[in-house]
C-alpha positions in Angstrom: -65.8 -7.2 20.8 -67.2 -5.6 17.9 -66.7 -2.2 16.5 -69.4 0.0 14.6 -69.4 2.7 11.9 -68.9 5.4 14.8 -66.0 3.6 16.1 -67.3 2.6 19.6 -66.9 -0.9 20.9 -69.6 -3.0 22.2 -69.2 -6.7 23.5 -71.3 -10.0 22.4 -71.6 -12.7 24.9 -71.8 -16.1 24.2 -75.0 -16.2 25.6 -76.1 -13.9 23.1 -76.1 -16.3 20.2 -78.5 -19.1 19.7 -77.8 -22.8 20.2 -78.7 -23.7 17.2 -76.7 -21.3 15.0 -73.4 -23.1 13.5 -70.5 -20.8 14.1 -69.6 -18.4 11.4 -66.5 -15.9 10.9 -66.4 -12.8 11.6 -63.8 -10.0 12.6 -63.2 -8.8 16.0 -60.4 -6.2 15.9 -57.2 -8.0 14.1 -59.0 -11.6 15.3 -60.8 -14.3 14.1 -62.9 -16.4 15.8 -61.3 -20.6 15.7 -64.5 -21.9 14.4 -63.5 -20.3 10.6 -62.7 -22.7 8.2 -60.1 -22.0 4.9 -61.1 -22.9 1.7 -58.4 -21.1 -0.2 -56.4 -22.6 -2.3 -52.5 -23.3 -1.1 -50.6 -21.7 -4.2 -52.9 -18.9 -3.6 -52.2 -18.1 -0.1 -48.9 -18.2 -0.9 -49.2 -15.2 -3.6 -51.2 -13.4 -1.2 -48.7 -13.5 1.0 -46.0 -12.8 -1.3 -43.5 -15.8 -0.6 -42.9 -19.1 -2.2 -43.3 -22.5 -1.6 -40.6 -24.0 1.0 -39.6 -21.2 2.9 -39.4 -20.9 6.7 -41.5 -20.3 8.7 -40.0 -16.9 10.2 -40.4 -16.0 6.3 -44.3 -16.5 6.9 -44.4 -14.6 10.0 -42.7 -11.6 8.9 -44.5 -11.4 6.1 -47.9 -11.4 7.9 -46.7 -9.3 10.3 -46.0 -6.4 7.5 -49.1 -7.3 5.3 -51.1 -6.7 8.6 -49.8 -3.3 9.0 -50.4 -2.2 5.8 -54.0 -3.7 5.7 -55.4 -3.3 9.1 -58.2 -1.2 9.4 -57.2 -0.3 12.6 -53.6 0.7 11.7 -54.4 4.2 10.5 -52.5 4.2 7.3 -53.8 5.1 3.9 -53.9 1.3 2.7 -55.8 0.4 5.4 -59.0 -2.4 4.1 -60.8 -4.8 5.9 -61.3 -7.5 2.9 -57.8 -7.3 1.8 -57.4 -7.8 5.9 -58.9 -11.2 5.8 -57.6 -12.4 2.4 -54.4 -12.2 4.2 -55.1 -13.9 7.6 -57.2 -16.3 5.7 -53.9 -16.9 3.4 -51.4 -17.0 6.5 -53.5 -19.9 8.2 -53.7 -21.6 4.8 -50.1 -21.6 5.0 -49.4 -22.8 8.4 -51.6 -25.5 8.3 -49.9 -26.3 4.6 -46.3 -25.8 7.0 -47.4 -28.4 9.6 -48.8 -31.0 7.3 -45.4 -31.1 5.6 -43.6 -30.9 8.8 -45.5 -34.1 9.9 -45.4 -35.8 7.1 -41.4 -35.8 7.1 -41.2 -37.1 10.4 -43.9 -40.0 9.4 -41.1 -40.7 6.7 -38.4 -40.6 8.8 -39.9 -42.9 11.6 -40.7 -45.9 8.7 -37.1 -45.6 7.6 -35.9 -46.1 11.1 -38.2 -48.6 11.2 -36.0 -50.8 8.5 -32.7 -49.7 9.7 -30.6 -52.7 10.8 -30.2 -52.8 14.8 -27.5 -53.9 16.9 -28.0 -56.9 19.4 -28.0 -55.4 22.9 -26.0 -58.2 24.1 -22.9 -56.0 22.2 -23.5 -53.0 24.8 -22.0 -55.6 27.4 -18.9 -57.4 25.6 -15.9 -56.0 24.1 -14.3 -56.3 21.0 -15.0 -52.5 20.2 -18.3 -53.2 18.9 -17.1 -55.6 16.0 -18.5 -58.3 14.1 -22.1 -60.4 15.2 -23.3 -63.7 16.1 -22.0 -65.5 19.0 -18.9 -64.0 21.5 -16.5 -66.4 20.0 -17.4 -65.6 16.2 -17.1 -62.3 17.4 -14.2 -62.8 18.9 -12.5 -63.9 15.7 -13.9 -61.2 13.6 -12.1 -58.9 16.3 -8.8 -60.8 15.8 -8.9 -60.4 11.8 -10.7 -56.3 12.3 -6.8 -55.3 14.4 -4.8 -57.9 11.6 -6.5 -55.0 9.3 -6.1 -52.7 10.9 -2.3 -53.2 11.6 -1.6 -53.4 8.5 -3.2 -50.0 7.3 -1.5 -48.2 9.5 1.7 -50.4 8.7 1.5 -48.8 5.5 0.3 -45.1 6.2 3.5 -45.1 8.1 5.4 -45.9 5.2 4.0 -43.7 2.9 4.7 -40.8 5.6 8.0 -42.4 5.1 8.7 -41.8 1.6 6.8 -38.7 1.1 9.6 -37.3 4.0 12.5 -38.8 2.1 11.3 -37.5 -1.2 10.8 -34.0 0.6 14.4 -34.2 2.2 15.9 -34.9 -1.3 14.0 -32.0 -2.7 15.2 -29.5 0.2 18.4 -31.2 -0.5 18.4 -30.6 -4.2 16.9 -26.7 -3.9 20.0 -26.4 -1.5 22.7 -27.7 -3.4 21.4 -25.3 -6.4 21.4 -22.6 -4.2 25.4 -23.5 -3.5 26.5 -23.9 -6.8 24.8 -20.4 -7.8 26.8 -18.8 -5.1 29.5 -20.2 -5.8 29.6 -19.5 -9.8 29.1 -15.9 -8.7 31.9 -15.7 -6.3 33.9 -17.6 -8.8 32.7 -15.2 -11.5 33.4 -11.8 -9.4 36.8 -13.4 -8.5 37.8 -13.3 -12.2 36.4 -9.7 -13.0 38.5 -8.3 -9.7 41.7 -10.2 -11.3 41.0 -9.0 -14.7 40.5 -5.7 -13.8 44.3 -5.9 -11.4 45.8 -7.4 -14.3 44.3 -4.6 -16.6 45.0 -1.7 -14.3 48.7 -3.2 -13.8 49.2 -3.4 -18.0 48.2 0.6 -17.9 50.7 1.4 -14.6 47.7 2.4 -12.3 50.3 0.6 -9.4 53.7 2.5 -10.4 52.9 5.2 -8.1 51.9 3.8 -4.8 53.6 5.2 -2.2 56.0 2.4 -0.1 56.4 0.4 -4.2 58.5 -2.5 -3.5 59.0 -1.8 0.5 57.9 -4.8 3.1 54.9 -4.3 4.4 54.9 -3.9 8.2 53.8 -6.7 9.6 53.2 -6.1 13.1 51.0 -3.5 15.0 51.7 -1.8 18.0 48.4 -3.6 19.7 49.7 -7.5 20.0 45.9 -8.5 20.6 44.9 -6.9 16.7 45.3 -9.6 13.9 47.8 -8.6 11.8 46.6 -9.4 8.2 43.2 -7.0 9.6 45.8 -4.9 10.6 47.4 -4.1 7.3 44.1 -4.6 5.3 42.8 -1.8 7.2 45.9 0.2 6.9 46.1 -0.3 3.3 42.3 0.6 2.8 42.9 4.0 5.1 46.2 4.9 3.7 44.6 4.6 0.1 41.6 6.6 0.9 38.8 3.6 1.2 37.2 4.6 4.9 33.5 4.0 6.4 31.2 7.0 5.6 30.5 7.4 9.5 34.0 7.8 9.9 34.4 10.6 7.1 31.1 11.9 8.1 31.8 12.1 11.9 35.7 14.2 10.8 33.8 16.3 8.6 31.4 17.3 11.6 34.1 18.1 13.8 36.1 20.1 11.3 32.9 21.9 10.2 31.8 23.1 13.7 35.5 24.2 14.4 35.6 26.2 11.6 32.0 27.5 12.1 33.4 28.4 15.4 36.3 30.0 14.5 34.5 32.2 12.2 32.0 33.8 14.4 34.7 35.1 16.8 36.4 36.7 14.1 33.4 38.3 13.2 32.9 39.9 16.5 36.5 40.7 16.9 36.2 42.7 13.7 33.2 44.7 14.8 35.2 45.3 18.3 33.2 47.2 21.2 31.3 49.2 21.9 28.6 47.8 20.0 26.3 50.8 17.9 23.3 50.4 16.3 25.2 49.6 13.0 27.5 47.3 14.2 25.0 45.7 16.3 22.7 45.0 13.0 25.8 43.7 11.4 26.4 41.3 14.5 22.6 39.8 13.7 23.0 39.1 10.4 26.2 36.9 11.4 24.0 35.6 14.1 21.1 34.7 11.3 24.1 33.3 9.2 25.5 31.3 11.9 22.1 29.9 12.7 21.2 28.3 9.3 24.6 26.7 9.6 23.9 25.1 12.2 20.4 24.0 11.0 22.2 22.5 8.4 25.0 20.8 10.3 22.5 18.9 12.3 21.2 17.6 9.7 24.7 15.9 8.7 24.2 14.6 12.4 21.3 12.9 11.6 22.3 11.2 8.6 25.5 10.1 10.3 23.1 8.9 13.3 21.8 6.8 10.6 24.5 4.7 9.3 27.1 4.8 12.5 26.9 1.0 13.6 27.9 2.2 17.3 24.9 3.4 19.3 27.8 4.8 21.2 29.2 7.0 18.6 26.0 9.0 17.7 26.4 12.5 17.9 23.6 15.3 19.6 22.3 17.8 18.2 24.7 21.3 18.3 22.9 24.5 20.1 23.0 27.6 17.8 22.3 30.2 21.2 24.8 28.4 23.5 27.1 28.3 20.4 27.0 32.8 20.0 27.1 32.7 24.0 30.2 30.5 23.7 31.5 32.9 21.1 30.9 36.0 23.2 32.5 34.6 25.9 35.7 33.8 23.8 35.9 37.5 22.6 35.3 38.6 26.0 38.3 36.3 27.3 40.5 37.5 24.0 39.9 41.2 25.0 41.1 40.5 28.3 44.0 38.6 27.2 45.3 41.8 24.9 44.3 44.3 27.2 46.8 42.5 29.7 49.4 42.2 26.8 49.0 45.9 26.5 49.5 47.0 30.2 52.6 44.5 30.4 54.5 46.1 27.3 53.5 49.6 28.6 55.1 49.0 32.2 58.4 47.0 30.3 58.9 50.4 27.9 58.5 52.7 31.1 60.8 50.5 33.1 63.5 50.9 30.4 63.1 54.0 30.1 63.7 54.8 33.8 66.8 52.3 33.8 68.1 54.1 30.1 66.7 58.2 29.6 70.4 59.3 29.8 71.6 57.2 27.1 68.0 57.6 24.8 69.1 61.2 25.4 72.6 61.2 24.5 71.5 59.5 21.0 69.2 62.1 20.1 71.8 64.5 20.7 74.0 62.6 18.3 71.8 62.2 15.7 71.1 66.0 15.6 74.8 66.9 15.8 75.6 64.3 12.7 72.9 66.0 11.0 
């Protein structure tokens, strides 16, 4: 199929060309016809095509593929050119041809030196031995015998140099350790001597005169018979002294700051006393507020004793600052009550006395005027 200046198709038949015409190329489309000979040179095609001697062969077919885009006059694009077209195709079946050759050529190669490569009997596929030695079975069989005497003895001696190299490993994990122990013990020997130098200094200045319970027994025995007594007194020493855990310190210093946080807040209401006006009421908020931050900042002490308290046990929640001012509400409320009560009691005691003694209240006064 052929296609004219106009761009319409039109077909030519084979019958259409004479017998005695030798085929010659011509385009069709993006074809050639297979009676087209190259004549380009090799090194040529491979410039055309923009690659180098040696490479692959999905090298040479992308390449063609995106030179044949850009070139084809059918394609469309602005590069589009006929000649440059066929320079191309001409230079990609150049380059196959030059590919096969190669390719053939190898395996030619390859078949000659397989050719001299030294075969095995095929009476070995049907004896033992493990494939060793030639000739005859029995010569065989005695190069067999000497092949595992060899062999023996190689692995005789791999197994003694694993051996050695294990030993000499063990001695150095052995040495690393024993330098590891004498480190810790020149430093437990050396912080030994600075605690004692630093007794024996604090003793020369009369640091220890004042202790409380100088030259008393110590009490040997706790209350508990399952606690050791040497951790007894250590520990009673340590607390007596001051030394505790900072959970411990941190968990009294929680509790006393809550109670005291609490203690505050219902003297502040009692001061402000009922009923509540607008003034008063403002006041209450600002206590509130006050109260509120801290809180804020109590829980954080919680969560830094949360931190370091080796008991999961003995962790500590979070304290409420609204059900803390309901609490206090309700302890002003019960406080009222218990006064008010105090009240009416000493009121009915003074009218009962005063029922059981008016005549001699009376007689007093009378006195007292008289004297005057």
């Amino acid at each position: 199929m052929l296609t004219n200046n106009i761009g319409h198709h039109f077909i030519i038949h084979q019958a259409m060309i004479p017998r005695n015409l030798k085929p010659f190329p011509y385009v069709c489309g993006s074809r050639m016809l297979s009676g087209y000979k190259p004549k380009r040179n090799v090194k040529d095609s491979y410039k055309i095509l923009e690659l180098e001697e040696g490479c692959s062969l999905d090298d040479i077919r992308n390449s063609y593929r995106s030179l044949a885009k850009k070139y084809h006059p059918d394609s469309g694009s602005a590069t589009a050119d006929s000649e440059a077209f066929m320079k191309v195709e001409e230079a990609y079946r150049v380059v196959l041809s030059d590919v096969a050759t190669k390719k053939k050529s190898n395996e030619n190669n390859e078949e000659e030196e397989d050719q001299f490569k030294p075969k095995a009997p095929q009476h070995r596929h049907y004896l033992s031995f493990e494939g060793v030695g030639f000739g005859t079975p029995s010569q065989r069989e005695k190069q067999y015998m000497q092949f595992r005497v060899d062999r023996a003895t190689e692995q005789v001696l791999e197994y003694r140099k694993q051996r050695l190299e294990s030993q000499y490993a063990g001695t150095d994990l052995m040495k690393a350790k024993d330098v590891r122990e004498s480190k810790k013990v020149k430093i437990t020997q050396a912080v030994e001597r600075l605690v004692e130098d630093l007794i024996q200094e604090s003793m020369a200045k009369g640091d220890f005169d004042n202790l409380s319970g100088k030259g008393k027994p110590l009490q040997k025995f706790s209350d508990c018979p399952h606690i050791d007594p040497m951790t007894h007194n250590l520990n009673r020493i340590l607390i007596d002294n001051g030394y505790q855990p900072e959970w411990i310190l941190l968990q009294k210093e929680i509790r006393e700051t809550i109670e005291r946080l609490r203690k505050n807040i219902v003297a502040s209401r009692s001061q402000l006393g009922g009923p509540m006006t607008p003034y008063r009421q403002k006041q209450w908020n600002r206590i509130c507020e006050q109260f509120i931050e801290d809180i804020r900042k109590l829980n954080k002490r919680i969560d830094n004793f949360n931190l370091v308290v080796p008991i999961l046990s003995r962790q500590m929640v979070h304290f409420s600052a609204d059900k803390e001012i309901v609490r206090a509400q309700k302890s002003y409320e019960a406080l009222m009550e218990n006064r008010e009560a105090s009240n009416s009691d000493t009121k009915e005691k003074e009218e009962e006395n005063v029922k059981r003694f008016g005549w001699k209240s009376s007689l007093f006064k009378w006195l007292n005027l008289t004297l005057k």
